[in-house]
Z-matrix of the N, CA and C atoms (Angstrom, degrees):
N
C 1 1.457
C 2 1.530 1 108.77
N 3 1.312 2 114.74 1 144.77
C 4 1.298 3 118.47 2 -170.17
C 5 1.779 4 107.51 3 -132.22
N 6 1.260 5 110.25 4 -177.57
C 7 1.553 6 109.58 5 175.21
C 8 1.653 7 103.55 6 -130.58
N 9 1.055 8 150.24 7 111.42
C 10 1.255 9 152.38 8 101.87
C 11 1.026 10 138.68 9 27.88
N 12 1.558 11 135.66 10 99.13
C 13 1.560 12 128.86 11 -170.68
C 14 1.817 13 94.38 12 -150.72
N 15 1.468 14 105.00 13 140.72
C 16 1.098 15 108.65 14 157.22
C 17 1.701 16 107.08 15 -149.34
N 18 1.054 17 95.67 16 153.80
C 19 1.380 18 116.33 17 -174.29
C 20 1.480 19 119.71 18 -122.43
N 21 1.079 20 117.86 19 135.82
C 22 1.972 21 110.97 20 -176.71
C 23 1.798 22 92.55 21 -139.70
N 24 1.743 23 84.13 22 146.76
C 25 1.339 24 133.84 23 -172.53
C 26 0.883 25 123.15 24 -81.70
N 27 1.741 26 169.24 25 80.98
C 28 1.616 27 116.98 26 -177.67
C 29 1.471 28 76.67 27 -128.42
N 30 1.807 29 100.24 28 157.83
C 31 0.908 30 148.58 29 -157.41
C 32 1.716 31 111.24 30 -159.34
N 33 1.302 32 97.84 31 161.16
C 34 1.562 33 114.96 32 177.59
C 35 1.462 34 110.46 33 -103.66
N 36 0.866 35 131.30 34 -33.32
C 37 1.635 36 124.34 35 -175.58
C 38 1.306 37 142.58 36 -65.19
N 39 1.571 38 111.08 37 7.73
C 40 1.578 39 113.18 38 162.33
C 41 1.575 40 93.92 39 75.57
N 42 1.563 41 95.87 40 145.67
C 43 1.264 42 136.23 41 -175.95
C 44 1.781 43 119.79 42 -31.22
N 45 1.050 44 110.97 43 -55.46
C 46 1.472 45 141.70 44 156.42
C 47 1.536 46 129.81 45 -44.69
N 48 1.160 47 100.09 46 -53.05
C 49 1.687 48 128.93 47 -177.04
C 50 1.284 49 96.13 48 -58.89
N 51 1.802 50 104.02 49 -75.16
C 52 1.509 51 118.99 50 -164.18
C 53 1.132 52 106.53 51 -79.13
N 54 1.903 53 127.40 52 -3.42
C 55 1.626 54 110.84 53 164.30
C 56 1.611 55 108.30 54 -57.61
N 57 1.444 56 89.61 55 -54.07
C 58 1.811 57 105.23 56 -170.16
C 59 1.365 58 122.06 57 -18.21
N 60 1.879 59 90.41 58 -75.70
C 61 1.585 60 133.46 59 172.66
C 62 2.090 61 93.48 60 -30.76
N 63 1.146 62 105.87 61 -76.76
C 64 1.594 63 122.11 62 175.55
C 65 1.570 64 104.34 63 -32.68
N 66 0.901 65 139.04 64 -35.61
C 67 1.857 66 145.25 65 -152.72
C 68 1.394 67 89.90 66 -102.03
N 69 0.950 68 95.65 67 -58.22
C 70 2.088 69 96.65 68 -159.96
C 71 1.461 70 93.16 69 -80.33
N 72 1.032 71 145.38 70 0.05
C 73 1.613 72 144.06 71 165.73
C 74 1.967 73 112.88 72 -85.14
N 75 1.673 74 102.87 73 -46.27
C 76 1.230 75 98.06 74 168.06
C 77 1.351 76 129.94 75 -66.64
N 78 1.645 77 91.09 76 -15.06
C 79 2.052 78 90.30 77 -164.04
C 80 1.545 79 84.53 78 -93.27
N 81 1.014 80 129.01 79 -42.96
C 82 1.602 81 123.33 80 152.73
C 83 1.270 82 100.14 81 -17.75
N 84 1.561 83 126.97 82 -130.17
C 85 1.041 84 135.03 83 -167.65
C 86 1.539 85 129.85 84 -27.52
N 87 1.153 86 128.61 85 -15.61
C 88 1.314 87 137.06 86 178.29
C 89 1.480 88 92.70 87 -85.10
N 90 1.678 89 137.25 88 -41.04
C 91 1.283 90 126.47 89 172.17
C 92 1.951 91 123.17 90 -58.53
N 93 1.963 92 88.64 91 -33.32
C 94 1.435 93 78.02 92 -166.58
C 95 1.803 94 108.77 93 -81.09
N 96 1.226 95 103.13 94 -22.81
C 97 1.677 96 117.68 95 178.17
C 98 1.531 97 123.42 96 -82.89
N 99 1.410 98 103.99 97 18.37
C 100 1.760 99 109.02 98 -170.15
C 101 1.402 100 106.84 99 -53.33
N 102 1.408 101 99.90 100 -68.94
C 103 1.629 102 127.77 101 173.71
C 104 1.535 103 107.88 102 -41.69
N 105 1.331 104 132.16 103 -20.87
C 106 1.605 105 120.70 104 -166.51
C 107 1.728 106 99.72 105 -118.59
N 108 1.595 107 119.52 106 5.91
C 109 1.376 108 107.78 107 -171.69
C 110 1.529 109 93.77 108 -125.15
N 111 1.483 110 118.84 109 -173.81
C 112 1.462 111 104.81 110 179.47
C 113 1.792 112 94.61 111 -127.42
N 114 1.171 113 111.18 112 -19.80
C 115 1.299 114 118.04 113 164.53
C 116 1.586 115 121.07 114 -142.04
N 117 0.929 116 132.62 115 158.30
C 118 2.218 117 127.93 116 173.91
C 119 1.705 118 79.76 117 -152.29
N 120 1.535 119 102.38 118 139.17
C 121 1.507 120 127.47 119 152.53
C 122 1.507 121 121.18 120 -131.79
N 123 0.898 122 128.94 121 124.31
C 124 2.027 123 149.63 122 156.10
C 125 1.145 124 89.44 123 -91.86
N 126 1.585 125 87.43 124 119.15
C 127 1.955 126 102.86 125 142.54
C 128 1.529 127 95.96 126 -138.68
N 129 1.425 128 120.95 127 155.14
C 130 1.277 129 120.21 128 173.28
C 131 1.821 130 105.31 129 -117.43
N 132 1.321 131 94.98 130 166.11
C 133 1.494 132 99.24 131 178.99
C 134 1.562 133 111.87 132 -142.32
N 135 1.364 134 119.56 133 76.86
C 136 1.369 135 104.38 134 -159.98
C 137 1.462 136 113.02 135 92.42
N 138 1.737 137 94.48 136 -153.84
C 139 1.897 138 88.14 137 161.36
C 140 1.358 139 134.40 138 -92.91
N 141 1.574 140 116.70 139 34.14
C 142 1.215 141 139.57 140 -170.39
C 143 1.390 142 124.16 141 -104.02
N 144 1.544 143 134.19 142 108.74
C 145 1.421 144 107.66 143 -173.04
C 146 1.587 145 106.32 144 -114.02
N 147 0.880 146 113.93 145 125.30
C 148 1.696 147 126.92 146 155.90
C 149 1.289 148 114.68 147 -57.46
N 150 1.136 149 119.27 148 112.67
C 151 2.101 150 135.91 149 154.28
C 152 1.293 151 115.07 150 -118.45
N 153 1.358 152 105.01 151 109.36
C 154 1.288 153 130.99 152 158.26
C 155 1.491 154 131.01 153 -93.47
N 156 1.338 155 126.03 154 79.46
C 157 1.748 156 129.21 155 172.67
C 158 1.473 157 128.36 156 -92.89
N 159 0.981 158 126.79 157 99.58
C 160 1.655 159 139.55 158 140.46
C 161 1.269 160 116.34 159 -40.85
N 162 1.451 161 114.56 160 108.96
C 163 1.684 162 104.14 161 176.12
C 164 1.829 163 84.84 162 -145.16
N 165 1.320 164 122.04 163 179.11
C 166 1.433 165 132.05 164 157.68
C 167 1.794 166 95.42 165 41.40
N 168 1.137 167 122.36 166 43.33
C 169 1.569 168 107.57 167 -175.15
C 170 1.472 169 126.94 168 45.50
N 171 0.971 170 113.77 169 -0.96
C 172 1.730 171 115.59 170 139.23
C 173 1.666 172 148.83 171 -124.70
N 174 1.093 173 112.17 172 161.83
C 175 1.224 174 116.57 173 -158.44
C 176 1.675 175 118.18 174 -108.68
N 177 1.010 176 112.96 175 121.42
C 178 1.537 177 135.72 176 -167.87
C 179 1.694 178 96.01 177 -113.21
N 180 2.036 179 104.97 178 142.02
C 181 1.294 180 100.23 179 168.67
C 182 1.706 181 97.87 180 -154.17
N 183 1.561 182 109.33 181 162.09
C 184 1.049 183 116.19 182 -166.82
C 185 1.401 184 108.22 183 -139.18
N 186 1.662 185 134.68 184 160.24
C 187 1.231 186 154.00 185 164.69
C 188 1.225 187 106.64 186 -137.00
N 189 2.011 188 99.74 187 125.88
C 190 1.465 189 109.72 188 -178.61
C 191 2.214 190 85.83 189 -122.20
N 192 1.458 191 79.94 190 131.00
C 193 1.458 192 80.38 191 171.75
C 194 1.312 193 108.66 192 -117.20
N 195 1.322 194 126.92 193 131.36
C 196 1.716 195 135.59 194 -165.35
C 197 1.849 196 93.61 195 -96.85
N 198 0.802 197 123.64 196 101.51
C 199 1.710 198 140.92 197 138.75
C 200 1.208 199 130.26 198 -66.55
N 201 1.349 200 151.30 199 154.78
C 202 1.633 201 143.84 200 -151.49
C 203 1.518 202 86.16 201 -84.00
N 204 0.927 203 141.49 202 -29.41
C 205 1.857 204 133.53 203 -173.15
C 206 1.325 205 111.52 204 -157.85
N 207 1.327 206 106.84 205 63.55
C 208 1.892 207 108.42 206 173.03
C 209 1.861 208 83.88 207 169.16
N 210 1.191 209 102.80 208 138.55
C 211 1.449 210 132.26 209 138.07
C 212 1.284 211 135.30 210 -94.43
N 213 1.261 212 137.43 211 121.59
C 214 1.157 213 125.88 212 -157.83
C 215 1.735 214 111.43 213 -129.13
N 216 1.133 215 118.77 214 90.19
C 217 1.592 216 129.53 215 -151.36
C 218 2.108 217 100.91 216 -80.31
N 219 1.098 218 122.37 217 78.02
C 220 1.233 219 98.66 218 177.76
C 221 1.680 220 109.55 219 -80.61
N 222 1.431 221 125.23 220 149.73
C 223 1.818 222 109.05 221 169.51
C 224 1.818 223 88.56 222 -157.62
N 225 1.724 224 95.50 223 147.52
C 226 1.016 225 118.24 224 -169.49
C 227 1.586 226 95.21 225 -130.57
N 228 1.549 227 86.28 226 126.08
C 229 1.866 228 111.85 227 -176.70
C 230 1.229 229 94.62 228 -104.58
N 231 1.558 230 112.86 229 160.07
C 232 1.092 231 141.76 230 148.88
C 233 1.785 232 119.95 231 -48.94
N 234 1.470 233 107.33 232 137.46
C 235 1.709 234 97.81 233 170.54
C 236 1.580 235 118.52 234 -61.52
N 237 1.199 236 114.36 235 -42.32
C 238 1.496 237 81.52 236 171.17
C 239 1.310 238 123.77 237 -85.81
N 240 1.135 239 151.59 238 40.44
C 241 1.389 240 173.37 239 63.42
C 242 1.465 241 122.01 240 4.98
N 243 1.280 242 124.18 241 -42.37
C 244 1.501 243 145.44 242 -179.30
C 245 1.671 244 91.75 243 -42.23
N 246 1.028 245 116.41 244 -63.48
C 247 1.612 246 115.00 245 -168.77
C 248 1.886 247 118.70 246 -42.58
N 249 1.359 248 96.61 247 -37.55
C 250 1.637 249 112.87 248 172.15
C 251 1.840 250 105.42 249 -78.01
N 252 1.180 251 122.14 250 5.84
C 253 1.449 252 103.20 251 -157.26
C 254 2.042 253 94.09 252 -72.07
N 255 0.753 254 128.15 253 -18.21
C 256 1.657 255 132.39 254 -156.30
C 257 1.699 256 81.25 255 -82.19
N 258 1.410 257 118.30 256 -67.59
C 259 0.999 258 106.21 257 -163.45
C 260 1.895 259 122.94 258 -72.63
N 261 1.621 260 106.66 259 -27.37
C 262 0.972 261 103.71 260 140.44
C 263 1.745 262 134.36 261 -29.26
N 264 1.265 263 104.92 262 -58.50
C 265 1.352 264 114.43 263 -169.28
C 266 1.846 265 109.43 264 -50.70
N 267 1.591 266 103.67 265 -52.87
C 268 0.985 267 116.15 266 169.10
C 269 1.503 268 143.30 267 -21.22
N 270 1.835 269 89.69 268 -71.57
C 271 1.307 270 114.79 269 171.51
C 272 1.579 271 115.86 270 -54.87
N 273 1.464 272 109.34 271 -46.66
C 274 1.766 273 120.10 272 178.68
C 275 1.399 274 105.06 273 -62.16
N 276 1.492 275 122.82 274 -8.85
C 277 1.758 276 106.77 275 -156.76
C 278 1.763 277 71.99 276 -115.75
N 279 0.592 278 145.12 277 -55.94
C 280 1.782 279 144.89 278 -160.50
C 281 1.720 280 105.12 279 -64.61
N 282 1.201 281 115.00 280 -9.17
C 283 1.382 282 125.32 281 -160.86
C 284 1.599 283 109.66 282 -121.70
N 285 0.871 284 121.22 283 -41.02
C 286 1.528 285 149.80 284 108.87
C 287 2.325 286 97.75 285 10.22
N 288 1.707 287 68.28 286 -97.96
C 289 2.031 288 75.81 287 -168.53
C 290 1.492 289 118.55 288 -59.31
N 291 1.210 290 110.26 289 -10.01
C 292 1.717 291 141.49 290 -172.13
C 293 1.958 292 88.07 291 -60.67
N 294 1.477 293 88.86 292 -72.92
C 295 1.919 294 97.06 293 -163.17
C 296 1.183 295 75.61 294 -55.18
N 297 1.659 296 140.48 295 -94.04
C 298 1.115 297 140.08 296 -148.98
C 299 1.843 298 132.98 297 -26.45
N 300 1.053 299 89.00 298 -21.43
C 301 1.807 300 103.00 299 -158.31
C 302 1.357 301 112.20 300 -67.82
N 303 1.815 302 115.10 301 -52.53
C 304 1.276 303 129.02 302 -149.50
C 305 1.998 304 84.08 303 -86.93
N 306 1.560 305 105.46 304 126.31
C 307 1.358 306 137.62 305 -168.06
C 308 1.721 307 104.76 306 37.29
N 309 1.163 308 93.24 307 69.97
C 310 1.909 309 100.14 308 175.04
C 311 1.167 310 129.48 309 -27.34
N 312 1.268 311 100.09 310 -34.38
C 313 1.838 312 112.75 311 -173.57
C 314 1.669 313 114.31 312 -97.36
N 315 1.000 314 150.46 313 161.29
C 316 1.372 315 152.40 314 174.56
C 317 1.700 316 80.04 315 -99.44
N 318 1.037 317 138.94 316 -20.73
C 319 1.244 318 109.09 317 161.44
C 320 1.253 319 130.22 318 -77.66
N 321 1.238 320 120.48 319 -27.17
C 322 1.508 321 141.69 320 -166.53
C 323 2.165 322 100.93 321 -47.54
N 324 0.864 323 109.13 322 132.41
C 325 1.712 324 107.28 323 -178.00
C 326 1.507 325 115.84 324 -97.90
N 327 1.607 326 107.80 325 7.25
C 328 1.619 327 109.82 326 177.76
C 329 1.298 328 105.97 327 -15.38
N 330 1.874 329 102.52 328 161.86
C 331 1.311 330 109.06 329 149.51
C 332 1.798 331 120.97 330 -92.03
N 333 1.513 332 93.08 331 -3.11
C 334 1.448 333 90.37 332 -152.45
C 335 1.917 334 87.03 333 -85.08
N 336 0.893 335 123.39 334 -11.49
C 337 1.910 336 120.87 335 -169.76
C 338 1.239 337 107.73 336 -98.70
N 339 1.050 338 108.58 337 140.34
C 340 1.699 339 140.54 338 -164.73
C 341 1.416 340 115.20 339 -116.79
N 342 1.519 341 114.28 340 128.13
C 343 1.358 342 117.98 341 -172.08
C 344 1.673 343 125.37 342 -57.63
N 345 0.765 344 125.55 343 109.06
C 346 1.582 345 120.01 344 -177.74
C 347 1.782 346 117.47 345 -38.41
């Protein structure tokens, strides 16, 4: 038995943009959480990404699907995990707007954004 969370995104930046944004956020976080997980896997399929984490002897997994203006984070915890799902939720939605934030718009001409 598992617990259920999804979380949605929207954004302006097209399919591409917000894959990017999405990539360089996981390889992010998989650096800063090395030490606290016992395994993390990304694979993508399309505009689909697979996360797989092992931490505390259980295993949690997630699908973020990138759409032209919405992200759509589904992830499935473990039951004894269920108790964290709120704060879970949290962390995924703040992390989430994190990739998204820096030049929001695919129009936006920052210097700080990088071509996908």
């Amino acid at each position: 038995m598992s617990n259920a969370i999804t979380v949605t995104v929207p954004h302006d930046l097209g399919v591409e943009w917000a894959k990017a944004r999405v990539s360089e956020q996981l390889t992010k976080m998989q650096r800063e959480y090395i030490d606290k997980v016992a395994h993390s896997e990304v694979s993508w399929e399309g505009d689909v990404a697979t996360v797989r984490v092992k931490a505390l002897g259980q295993a949690a997994s997630a699908q973020i699907t990138v759409l032209k203006d919405l992200l759509r984070i589904d992830i499935q915890l473990p039951w004894l995990l269920a108790a964290l799902s709120g704060a879970v939720q949290q962390v995924i939605s703040r992390n989430a707007n994190e990739a998204l934030r820096i030049g929001q718009s695919k129009n936006d001409s920052s210097a700080e954004r990088k071509t996908p």
